[in-house]
N, C-alpha and C positions, 0 to 999 in steps of 0.2 A: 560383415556384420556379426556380432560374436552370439554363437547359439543359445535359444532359451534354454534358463536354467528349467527342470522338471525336480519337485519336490515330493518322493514313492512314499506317501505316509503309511507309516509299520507301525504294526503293535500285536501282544498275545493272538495268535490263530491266522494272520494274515501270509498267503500263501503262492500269491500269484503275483508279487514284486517284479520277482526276475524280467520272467515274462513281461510286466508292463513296460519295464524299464526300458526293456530291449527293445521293444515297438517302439517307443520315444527316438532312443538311441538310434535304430534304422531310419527314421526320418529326418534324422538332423538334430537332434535335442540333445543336452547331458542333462544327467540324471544323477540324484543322489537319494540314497533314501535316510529320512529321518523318521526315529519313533516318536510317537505321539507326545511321551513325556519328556523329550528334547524343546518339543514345542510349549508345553506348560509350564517350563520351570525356566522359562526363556534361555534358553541356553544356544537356540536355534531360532532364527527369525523366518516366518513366511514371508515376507516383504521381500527376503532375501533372491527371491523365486519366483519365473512369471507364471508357470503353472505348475496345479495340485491337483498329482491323481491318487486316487483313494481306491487299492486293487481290491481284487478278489482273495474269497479264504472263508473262513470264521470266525471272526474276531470277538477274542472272549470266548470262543467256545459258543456264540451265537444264544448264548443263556439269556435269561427272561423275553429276549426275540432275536432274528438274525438283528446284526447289526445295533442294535438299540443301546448299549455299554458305550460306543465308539460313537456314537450319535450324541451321548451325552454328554461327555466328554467334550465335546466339539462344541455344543451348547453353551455349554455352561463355564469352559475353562479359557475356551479360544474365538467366542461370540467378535468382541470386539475386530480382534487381528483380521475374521473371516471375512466381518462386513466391510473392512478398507479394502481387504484384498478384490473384493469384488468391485467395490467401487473404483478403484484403481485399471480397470479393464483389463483384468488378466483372466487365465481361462484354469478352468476346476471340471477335474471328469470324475465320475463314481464307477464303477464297472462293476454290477453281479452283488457283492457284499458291499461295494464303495456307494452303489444306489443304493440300496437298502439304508447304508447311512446319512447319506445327504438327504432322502425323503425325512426318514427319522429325528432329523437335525432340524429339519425345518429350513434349510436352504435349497430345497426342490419339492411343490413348485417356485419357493421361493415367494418370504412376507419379511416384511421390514423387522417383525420382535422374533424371527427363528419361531413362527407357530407351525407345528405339522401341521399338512396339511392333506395326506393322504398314507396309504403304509404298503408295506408288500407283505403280502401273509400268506400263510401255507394255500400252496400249490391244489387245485382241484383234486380229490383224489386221495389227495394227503400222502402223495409218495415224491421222492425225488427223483427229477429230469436231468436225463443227461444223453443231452443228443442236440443235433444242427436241426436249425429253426430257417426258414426263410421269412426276411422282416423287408417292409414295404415302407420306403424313406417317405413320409407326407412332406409336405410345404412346410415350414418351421422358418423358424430365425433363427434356428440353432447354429451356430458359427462352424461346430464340427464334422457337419456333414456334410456340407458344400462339395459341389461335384461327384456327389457318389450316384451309384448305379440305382435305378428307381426299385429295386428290389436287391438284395444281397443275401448272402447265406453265411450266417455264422453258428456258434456252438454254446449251447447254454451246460449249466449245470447248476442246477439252486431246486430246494424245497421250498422256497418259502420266496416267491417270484410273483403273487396275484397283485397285480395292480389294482389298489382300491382309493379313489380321491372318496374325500370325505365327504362330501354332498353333490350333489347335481350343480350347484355355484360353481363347484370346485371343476368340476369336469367342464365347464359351459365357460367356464375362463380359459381353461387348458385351449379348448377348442379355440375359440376367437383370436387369442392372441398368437398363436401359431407356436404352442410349445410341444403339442405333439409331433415328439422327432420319428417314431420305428411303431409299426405295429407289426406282428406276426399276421404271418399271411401263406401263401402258399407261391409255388414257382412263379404263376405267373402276376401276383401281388393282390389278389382275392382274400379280402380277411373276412369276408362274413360268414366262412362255412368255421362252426366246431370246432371239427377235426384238427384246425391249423393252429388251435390255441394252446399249447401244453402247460397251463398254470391257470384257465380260465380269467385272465386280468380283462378288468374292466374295458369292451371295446376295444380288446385284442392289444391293448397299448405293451409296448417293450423297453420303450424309452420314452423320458421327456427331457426338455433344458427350462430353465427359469425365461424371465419376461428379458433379459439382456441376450438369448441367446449364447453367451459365453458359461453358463453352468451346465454341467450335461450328464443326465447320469441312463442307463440301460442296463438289463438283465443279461441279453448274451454278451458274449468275452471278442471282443474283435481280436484282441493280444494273438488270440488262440487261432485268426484265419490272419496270417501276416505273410504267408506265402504259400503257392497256390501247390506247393505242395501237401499242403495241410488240409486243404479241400477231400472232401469222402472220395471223387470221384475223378482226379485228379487222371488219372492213366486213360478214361474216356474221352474226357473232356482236353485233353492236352494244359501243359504249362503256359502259365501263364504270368507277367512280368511280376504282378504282388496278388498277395489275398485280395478278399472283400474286404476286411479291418486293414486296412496299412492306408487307403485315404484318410479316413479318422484322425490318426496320427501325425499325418502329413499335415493335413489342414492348421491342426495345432499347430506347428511348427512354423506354416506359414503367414499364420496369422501377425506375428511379429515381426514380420518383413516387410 
């Protein structure tokens, strides 16, 4: 069966391609990365591609909000193309600045006209995080996390990471239809203390995917736990066959088989 194509959309400040690339590519996928205005001036087709991931970085320099430039962009140039691609049942991941944009875009939590419906804003505190989170997988329909560990540990880095849905509807949807994918939590998957939240987001949330389960976006970087070398704790703990991020990726992959 010939492997999913993966489509790395780049543009000004985007940073963490490689990295995502290579996680596709470890799991079975080829990878190409296209810039945004490849995609606007149709010169590139999404169709082309059964998934879209939108990496990590600052895109645009994260000016007027993280994310929010490449959000619009995605609105207002590439609405149409998005809504097939989705409809088509293919799979779109956001990771770090890639969520940031898909909340921004109005394709997470995902509405038929691209309305936001929630945003990620500066971080409690008003500083920026950079450290390993342990996040606590809920019940979801999210297609990407299938079989992962009820708890994993990966590596955030963002200021601008609070998860905020726009009203009680919003969050009371999230809840019901099972689109909360990750909450931050601690070792043993306790999210209701503080301490475990480093961005204070709404009910500890780290991740969500839309109502298909195939849209998925999250704050920490799985790219970045893709082999258990990369683990903080790794000469304790002993090696291990992949990171906590390398199911993610797989899943993807398998999806299409």
């Amino acid at each position: 069966m010939p492997k999913p194509r993966v489509l790395i959309l780049k543009t000004a400040g985007t940073n963490c391609d490689l990295e995502t690339a290579f996680a596709f590519e470890s799991a079975g996928a080829v990878c190409e990365s296209v810039h945004v205005n490849e995609l606007s001036r149709r010169e590139r087709r999404l169709l082309d591609f059964q998934i879209l991931a939108i990496s990590g970085g600052f895109s645009y320099g994260d000016d007027i909000s993280a994310g929010k430039i490449l959000a619009n962009e995605l609105k207002y140039k590439l609405c149409e193309d998005l809504a097939v691609f989705i409809r088509s049942e293919r799979l779109m991941i956001g990771i770090c600045n890639g969520f940031q944009v898909l909340v921004k875009a109005g394709l997470l939590p995902g509405s038929t006209d691209f309305a936001q419906e929630a945003t990620l804003a500066l971080n409690d505190g008003g500083v920026f995080r950079d450290q390993w989170v342990h996040l606590k997988r809920e019940e979801s329909r999210c297609v990407w996390t299938r079989g992962c560990p009820e708890v994993i540990l990966l590596p955030i880095a963002h200021g601008e990471g609070k998860f905020i849905p726009k009203n009680e509807e919003v969050l009371d949807r999230l809840k019901a239809n099972g689109q909360i994918v990750f909450r931050y939590s601690d070792a043993k998957g306790r999210c209701d203390n503080a301490c475990v939240n480093p961005n204070g987001s709404i009910e500890a949330i780290a991740g969500i995917c839309d109502e298909t389960g195939r849209v998925f976006g999250l704050m920490p970087h799985p790219e970045r736990h893709l082999v258990s070398l990369q683990h903080p704790q790794w000469t304790r703990l002993g090696l291990a066959r992949h990171g906590d991020g390398f199911q993610i990726f797989l899943n993807a992959v398998n999806f299409f088989k």
